[in-house]
DOBAKOL-652980 format. One record per residue (C-alpha): x, y, z. Coordinates in steps of 0.2 Angstrom, whole numbers, plus 5000, padded with zeros to 4 digits. Example, Ala and Ser with C-alpha at 12.3 -4.5 7.8 and 13.67 -1.06 7.14 Angstrom:
! DOBAKOL-652980
506249785039;506849955036;
END
This chain:
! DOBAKOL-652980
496554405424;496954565415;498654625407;498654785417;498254695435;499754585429;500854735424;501254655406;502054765394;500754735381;498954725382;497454655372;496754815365;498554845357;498454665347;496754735342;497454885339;498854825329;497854715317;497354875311;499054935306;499454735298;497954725289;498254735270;500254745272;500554605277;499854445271;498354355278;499354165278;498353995273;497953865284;498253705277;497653515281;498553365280;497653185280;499353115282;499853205299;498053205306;498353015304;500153025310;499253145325;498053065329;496953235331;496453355315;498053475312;497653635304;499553725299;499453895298;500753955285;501654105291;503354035280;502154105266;502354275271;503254415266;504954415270;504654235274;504254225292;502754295304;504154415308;503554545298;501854585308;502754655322;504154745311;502654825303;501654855318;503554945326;504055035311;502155135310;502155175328;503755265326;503655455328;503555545308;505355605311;505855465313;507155395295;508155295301;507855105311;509355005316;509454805324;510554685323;510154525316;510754385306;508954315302;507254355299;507054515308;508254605300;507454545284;505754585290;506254745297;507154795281;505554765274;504254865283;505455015287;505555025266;503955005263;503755175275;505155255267;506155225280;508055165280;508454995288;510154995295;510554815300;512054735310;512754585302;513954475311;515354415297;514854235298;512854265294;512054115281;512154215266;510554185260;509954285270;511254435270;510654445253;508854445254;509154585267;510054665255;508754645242;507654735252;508654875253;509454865269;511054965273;512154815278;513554855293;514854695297;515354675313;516254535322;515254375327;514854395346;513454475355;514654625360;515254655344;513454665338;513054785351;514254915351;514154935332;512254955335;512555085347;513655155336;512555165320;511455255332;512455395338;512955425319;511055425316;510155575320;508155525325;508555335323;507655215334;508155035337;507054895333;507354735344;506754575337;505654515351;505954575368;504954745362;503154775366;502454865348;503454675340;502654585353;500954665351;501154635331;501354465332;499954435342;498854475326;499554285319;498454205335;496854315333;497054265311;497054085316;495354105327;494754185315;495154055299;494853895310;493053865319;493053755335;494853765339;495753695354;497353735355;498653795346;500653755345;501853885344;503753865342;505153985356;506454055358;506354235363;504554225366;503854365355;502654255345;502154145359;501754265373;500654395357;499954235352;499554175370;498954355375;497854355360;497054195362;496854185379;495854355380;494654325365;494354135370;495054075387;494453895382;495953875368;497553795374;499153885369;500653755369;502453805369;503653705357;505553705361;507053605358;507653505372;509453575367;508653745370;507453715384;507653855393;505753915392;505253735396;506553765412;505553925417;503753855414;504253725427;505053845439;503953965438;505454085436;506554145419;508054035418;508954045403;510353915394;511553875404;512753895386;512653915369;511153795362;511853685348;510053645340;509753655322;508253765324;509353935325;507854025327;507553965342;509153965350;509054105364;508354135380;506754215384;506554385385;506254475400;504654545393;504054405384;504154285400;502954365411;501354335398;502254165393;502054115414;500254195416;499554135397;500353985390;499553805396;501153715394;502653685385;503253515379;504953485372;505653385356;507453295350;508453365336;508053195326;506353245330;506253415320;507253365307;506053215303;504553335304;505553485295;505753345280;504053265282;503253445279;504353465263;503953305259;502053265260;501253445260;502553495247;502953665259;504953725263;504953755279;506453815292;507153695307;506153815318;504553775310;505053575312;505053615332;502853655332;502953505319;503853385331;502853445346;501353405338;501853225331;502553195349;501953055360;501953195373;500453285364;499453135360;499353125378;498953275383;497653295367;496853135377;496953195393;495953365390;494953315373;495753395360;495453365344;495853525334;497353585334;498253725326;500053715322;501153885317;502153865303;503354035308;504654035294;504953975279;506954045278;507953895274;509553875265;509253755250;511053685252;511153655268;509753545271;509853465289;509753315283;510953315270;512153425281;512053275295;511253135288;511353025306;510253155313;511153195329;511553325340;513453355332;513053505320;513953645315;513153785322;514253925317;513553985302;511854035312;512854065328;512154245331;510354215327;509054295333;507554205340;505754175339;
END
């Protein structure tokens, strides 16, 4: 099956392609072993740290592979964000002289704000809803003259850079057979799906979601994009909106299957990882964690004879002080969402 028979938006030669302009920018991640959660697994787990990237998050391969595709008159980028793409894109645009303007909703986790601001992003405030974010966006463009806006997944040259994270782990891992990927928007999971599946069909690509946002789990069922009937209150906010429109086509035609985990689940892997492999993750890398803990796995790890897996780390961007499981030590579904309530996903 080829990405052009199937009308994709991205094909293979442009993960290839864009490895070229990743390499030496950003960082080429570890993968790390754990006896602990290989016997926890009951299969040999190999993490692949992307929350030990720069900018703390894979996000930064496809902001890199974006920003140098972008025409030379180019000076000005602009998103909106509230997470780890603006940060990422703040990043790559600065380390191509270019000026990051990034939307903030007013009620963005500070940590964040400021690291964007660290990297030298021109920060702009809005209102916390979807339209607000929008129309100032818009706005900051027309003021702009040459500026090009940067979406954070639902972008082919984003979607294309990510993909670079699933040919890294075939390379740094021998004999691999499959690997678990946390979504939300879908622009790691259909590059890293696209990737694989063209330079070795044999590896399984496996979805990880919350079952408070499930809606790619919905789709991959239905065989059509559904998105979440509300708001998703799951701790992992980067994950917490629906697929993309370009993202789900190569999710349907490349991902094996995706399986779907309890908030009490990611927060007891999230911990587990800063606890026995000494590594601060975010909620959203606690969903891939869950998945491959989960009963589900172990089943389908028996049923087509898995044995190495590979298990994406995406971000490390977590606020010390609000630990999840110091925020809501019960571990339920009750969680203040507000803070994160505009963030964008994977």
């Amino acid at each position: 099956m080829s990405d052009q028979q199937q009308n994709h938006c991205v094909c293979y030669q442009d993960v290839v392609d864009a490895c070229d302009r990743v390499k030496g920018v950003a960082h080429v991640t570890p993968i790390i072993t754990s006896t602990t959660m290989d016997k926890m697994s009951g299969i040999s787990l190999f993490f692949k740290c992307e929350n030990l990237q720069k900018g703390g998050s894979f996000k930064i391969r496809g902001a890199i592979n974006a920003v140098k595709l972008l025409d030379p008159a180019c000076k000005d980028v602009v998103t909106h964000s509230s997470g780890n793409h603006g940060q990422a894109l703040t990043l790559a645009a600065t380390m191509s002289n270019i000026t990051a303007h990034i939307v903030v909703p007013d009620n963005a986790p500070a940590v964040k704000k400021a690291a964007m601001e660290d990297y030298g992003a021109d920060i702009i405030v809005c209102e916390s809803t979807q339209q607000a974010r929008e129309k100032t966006a818009q706005e900051t463009l027309d003021r702009l003259p040459n500026s090009v806006f940067i979406p954070p997944y639902d972008f082919p040259n984003v979607i294309a850079g990510q993909g670079t994270l699933g040919l890294e782990i075939l390379d740094q891992v021998e004999d691999l057979d499959a690997i678990i990927v946390p979504v939300g928007g879908g622009g790691m999971l259909s590059g890293i799906a696209l990737a694989v599946k063209n330079k070795n069909p044999k590896v399984k690509v496996i979805g990880a979601e919350p079952e408070l946002a499930n809606d790619t789990y919905r789709s991959f069922l239905a065989k059509e994009r559904l998105g979440n009937p509300s708001y998703p209150k799951t701790v992992a906010d980067g994950v917490r909106v629906d697929v993309g429109e370009l993202t789900w086509p190569i999710i349907r035609d490349y991902v094996d299957v995706v399986f779907t985990v309890s908030e009490k689940e990611i927060i007891q892997a999230q911990r587990l990882v800063f606890e026995r492999m000494k590594l601060v993750i975010e909620p959203s890398a606690g969903v891939s964690v869950g998945v491959a803990l989960n009963e589900k796995l172990k089943g389908y790890c028996v049923e087509y004879g898995l044995k190495r897996v590979a298990v994406v780390l995406c971000g490390g961007n977590q606020d010390i002080d609000k630990l999840p499981w110091v925020v809501n030590p019960k571990w339920d579904a009750d969680i203040d969402t507000d803070a994160d309530a505009n963030a964008e996903t994977e």
